[in-house]
N, C-alpha and C positions, 0 to 999 in steps of 0.2 A: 762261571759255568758250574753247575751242580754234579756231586759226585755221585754217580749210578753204580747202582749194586746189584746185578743180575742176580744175585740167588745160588745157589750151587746145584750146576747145572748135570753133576753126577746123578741126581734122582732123573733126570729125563732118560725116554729109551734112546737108540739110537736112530729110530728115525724120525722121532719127535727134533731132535738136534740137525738132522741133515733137513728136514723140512724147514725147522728156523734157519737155518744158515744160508740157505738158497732163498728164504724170503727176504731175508736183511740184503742180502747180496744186489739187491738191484739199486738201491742206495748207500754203496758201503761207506761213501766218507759224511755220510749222517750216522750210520751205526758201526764206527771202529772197533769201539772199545767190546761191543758187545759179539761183534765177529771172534773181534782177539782171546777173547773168553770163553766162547764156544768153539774156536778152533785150538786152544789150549786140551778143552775137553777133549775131541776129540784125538787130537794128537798124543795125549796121555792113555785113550784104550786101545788106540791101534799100536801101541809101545807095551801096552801092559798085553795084548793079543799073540802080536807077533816079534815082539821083543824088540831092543834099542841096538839098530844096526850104525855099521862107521863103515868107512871109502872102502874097506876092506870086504863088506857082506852088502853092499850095491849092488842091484837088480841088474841081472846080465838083459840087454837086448838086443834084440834078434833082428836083424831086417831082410826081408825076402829080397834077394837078386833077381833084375828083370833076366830071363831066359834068353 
């Protein structure tokens, strides 16, 4: 198996990256490694955006009660 090197995918914008990610996604266990890489990326701006939360700063939700 040849080792692939996607490039460093911090030069793409962001929805150059969500467009790749959603194309790769319809075959993902032909492009693991390359989801894994771009969901790296992404995972690292939405940390670097909105900072690196723990159990403690989890997203309260809300559920409406039927009336």
């Amino acid at each position: 198996m040849a080792q692939a090197n996607y490039g460093p995918y911090e030069q793409f914008s962001d929805d150059a990256l969500m467009h790749r990610y959603f194309e790769l996604s319809d075959h993902p266990e032909e492009h693991a490694e390359e989801l894994a890489a771009i969901d790296a990326t992404i995972q690292s701006r939405l940390s670097a955006a909105y900072g690196v939360g723990g159990a403690e700063s989890s997203p309260r939700v809300r559920v409406a009660s039927p009336i």
